[in-house]
C-alpha positions in Angstrom: 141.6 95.0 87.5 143.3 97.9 85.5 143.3 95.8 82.4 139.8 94.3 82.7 138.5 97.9 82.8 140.7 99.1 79.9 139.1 96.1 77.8 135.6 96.9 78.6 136.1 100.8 78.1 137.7 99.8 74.4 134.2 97.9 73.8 132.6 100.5 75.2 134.6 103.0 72.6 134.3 100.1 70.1 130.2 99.6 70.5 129.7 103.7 70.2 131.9 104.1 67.0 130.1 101.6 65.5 126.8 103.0 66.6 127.8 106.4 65.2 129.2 104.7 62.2 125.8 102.7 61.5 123.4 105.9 62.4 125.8 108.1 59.5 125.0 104.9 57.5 121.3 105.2 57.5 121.3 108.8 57.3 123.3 108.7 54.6 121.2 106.2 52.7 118.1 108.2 54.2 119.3 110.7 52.2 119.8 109.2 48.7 116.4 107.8 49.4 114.7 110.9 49.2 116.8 112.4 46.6 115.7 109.6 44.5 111.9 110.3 45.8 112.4 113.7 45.1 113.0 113.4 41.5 110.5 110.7 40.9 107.8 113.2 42.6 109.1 116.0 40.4 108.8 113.2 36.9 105.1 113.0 38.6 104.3 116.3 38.6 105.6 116.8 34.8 103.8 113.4 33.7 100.5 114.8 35.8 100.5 118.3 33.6 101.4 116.7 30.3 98.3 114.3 31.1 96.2 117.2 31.7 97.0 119.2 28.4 96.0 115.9 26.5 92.9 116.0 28.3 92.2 119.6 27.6 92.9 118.6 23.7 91.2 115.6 23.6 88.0 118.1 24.7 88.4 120.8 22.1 89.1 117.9 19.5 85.7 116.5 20.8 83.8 119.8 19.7 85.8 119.6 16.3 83.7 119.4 13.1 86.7 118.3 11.1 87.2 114.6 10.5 90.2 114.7 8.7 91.7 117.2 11.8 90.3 115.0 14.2 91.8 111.6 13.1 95.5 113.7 12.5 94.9 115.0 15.8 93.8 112.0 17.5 96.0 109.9 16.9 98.8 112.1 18.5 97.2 112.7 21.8 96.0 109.4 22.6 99.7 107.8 22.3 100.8 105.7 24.7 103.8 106.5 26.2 106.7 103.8 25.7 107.1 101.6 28.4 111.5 102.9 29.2 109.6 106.3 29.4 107.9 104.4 32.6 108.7 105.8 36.2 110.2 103.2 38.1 111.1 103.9 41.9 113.3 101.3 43.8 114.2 101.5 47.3 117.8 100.4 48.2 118.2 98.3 51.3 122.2 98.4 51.7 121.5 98.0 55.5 119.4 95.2 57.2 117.9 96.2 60.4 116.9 92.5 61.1 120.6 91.6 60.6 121.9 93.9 62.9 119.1 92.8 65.7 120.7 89.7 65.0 124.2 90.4 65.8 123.3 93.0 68.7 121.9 89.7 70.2 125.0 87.6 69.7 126.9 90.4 71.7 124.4 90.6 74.4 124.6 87.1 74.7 128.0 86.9 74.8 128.4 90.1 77.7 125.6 87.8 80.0 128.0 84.9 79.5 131.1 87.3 80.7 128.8 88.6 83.1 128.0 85.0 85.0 132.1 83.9 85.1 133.1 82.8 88.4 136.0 85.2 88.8 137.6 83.2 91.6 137.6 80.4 88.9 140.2 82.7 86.6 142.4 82.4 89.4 145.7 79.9 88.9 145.3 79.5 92.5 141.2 78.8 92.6 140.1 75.7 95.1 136.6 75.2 95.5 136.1 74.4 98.8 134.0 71.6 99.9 132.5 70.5 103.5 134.0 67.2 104.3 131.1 64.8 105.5 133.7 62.9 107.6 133.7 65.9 110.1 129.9 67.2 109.9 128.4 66.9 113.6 125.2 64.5 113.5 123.2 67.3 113.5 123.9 68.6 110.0 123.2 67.4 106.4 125.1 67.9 103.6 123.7 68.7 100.1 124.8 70.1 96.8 127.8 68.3 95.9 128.9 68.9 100.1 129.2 72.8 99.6 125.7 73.2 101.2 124.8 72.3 105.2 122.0 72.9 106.8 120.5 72.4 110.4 118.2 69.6 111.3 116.1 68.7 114.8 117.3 64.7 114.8 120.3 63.0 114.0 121.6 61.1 111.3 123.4 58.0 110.7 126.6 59.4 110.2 129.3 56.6 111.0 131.8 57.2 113.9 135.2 58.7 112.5 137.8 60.7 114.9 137.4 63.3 112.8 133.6 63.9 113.7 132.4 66.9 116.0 130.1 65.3 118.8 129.6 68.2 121.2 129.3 71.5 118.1 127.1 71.4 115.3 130.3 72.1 113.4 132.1 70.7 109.6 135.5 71.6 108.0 136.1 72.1 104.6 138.4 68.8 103.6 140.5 71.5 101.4 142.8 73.5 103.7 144.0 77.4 103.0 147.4 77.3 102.9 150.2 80.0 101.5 151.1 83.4 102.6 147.6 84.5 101.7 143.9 82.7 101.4 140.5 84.3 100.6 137.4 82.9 100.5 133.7 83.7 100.3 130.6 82.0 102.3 127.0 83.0 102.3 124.2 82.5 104.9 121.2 82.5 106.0 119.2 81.5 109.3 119.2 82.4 112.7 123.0 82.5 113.7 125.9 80.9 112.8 129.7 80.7 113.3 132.3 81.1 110.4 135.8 80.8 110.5 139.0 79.6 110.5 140.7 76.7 112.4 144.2 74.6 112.8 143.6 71.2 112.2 144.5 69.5 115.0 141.3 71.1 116.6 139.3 68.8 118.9 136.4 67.5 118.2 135.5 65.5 121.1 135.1 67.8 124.1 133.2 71.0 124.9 136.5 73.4 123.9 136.3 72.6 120.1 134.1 75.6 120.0 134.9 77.0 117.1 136.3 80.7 118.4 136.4 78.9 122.5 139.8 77.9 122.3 143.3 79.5 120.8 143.0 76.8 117.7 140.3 78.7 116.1 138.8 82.0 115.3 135.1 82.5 114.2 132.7 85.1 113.2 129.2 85.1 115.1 126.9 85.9 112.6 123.1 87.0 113.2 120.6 89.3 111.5 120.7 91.7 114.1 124.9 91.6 115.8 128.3 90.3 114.5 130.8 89.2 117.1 134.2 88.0 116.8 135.4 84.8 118.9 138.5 84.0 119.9 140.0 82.0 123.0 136.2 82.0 124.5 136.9 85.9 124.2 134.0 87.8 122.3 134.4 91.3 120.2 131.2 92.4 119.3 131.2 94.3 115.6 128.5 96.8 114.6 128.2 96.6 110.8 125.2 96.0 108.2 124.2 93.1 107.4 125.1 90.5 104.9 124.0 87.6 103.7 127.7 87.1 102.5 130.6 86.7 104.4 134.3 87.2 103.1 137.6 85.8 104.5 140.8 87.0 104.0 144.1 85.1 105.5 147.5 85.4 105.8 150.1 83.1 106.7 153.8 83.8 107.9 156.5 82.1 109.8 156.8 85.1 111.7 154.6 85.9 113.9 154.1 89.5 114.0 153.3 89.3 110.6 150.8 86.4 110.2 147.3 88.5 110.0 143.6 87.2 109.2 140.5 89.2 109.2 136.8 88.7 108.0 134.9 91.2 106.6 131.1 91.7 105.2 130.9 91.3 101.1 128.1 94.1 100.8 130.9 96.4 103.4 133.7 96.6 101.0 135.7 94.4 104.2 134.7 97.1 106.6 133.1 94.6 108.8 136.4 94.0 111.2 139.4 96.0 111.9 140.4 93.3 114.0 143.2 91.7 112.9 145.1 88.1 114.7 148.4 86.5 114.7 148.0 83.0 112.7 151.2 81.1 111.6 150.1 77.8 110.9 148.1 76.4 107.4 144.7 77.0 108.3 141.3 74.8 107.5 138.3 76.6 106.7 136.1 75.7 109.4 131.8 76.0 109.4 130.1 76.4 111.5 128.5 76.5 114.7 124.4 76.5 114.4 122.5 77.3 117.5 120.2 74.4 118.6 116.5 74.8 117.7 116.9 77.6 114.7 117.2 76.3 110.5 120.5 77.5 109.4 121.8 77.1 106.0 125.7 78.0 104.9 127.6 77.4 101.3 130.3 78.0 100.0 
């Protein structure tokens, strides 16, 4: 985190030494510019009066009486003057606005791209999770690639497989969380839901594969209105804003008294749950439990 901030404070530093660099630039050149102006204005003023005084002897030589004065006369005020002794005025365009509208571009271009990474994907460690079809109660439908389920009124065709859930409108993820630690991110929508964690060897034929109703599994009860932590059929309810994202964070030991997982709220900096369980054992990340009757929708 340190580093990523130092690198975007040097082209922060970078982008506002070049701005002050460039603005010099054009004042600079600004400068010259009139300078030049200057001195062509002041050639215009001195070519204006000389014009004027030939005028003004060109008048009195009208009145003259004198041929011979006129023609010697004439012939001197009504010279051209040569065409080096021409003003010429040339402005110098050292700096290209449009080409630096062009590169500004580039780099804002480049920041939305940095902007749009999938951090998690940076990770050495990065799985993307999946919803294994294999497991998804009758009730459910898969979509986008099987990291999208959503509730539906009737059943479908789903072929019979041990893993399935019959009695919960539940699915696993087919990846499991394993390692000392495991953090993942799932976001919501709908009436109320159930997300959590689970051991594999969950049921998923009888009433108690709850996720949260048994000591297998652990869930957060999500609505628009309450949270509630499940565990062993025993409910914790959690008061906290709410979020249409939902963060995990688990950790794995072979001793007990250290093995820890909590979820938390993304848009509550993990403030969601101070509750905190033993958990030993590689863990499946387990969705969800979607109240009959109500649209839910989960990805992850």
């Amino acid at each position: 985190v340190e580093e990523t901030k130092k690198s975007f404070t040097d082209l922060i530093h970078c982008i506002e030494e070049a701005q002050e660099n460039f603005v010099e630039r054009i004042r600079e050149q600004e400068k010259r510019e009139m300078e030049k102006a200057e001195g062509v204005i002041e050639e215009l003023k001195k070519e204006i009066e000389e014009l004027k005084r030939r005028d003004a002897e060109l008048k009195e030589l009208s009145d003259t009486k004198d041929n011979v004065h006129f023609l010697q006369t004439a012939s001197s005020c009504c010279a051209l003057p040569d065409d080096g002794d021409s003003l010429r005025f040339t402005v110098t365009a050292d700096l290209s606005s449009e080409d630096l509208r062009k590169e500004l571009s580039y780099l804002r271009k480049s920041l939305e791209k940095i902007s749009q990474w999938d951090i998690m994907a940076l990770t050495s460690d990065f799985c993307p999770l999946t919803l294994d079809i294999n497991t998804a109660n009758r009730y459910l439908r898969l979509s986008e690639g099987n990291k999208k389920v959503r509730w539906r009124r009737t059943k479908a065709e789903y072929p019979d497989h041990p893993d399935r859930f019959d009695e919960w409108e539940e699915v696993l993820c087919r990846e499991a969380l394993t390692g000392t630690r495991c953090y993942w991110e799932v976001e919501w929508s709908g009436h109320l839901i159930r997300i959590g964690v689970a051991y594999k060897g969950l049921s998923r034929k009888r009433v108690e594969s709850g996720l949260g109703y048994n000591d297998k599994s652990w869930s957060l009860q999500c609505s628009p209105s309450q949270y509630s932590v499940w565990h062993n059929n025993k409910k914790t309810v959690i008061s906290a804003p709410y979020s249409p994202t939902i963060a995990g964070v688990a950790a794995a030991s072979t001793d007990s008294t250290s093995g820890t997982r909590r979820c938390c709220s993304g848009d509550s900096s993990c403030r969601l749950s101070d509750l905190w369980w033993g958990f030993v054992k590689a863990i499946d990340l387990t969705q969800s439990k979607i109240r009959t009757g109500k649209s839910s929708i989960i990805e992850v």
